[in-house]
C-alpha positions in Angstrom: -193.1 -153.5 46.0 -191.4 -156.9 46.0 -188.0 -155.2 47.2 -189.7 -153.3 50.1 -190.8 -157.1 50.9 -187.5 -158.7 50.6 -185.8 -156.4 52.4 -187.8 -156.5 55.2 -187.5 -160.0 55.0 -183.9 -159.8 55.1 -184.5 -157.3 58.2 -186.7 -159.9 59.9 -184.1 -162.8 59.0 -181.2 -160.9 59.9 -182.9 -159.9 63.7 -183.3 -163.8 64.3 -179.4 -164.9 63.4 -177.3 -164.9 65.8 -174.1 -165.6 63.7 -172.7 -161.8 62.6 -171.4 -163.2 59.3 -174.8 -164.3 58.0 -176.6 -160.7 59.5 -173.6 -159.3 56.8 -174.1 -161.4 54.2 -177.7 -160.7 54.2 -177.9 -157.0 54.8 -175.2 -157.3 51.5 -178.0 -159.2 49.2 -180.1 -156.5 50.5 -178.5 -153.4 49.7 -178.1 -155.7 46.0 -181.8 -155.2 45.9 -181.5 -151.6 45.2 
């Protein structure tokens, strides 16, 4: 479903960023998926 794909875009994303605030930020939007 398109929120299995976003949030394992958000995983992918998040794995690549090296600043903590953004990897926060994004797993946040994520969990706003659900």
């Amino acid at each position: 479903s398109l929120k299995v794909l976003k949030s394992a875009l958000y995983t992918y994303i998040g794995k690549h960023l090296e600043n903590s605030e953004d990897v926060d930020k994004l797993k946040e939007e994520a969990a706003n998926l659900y």
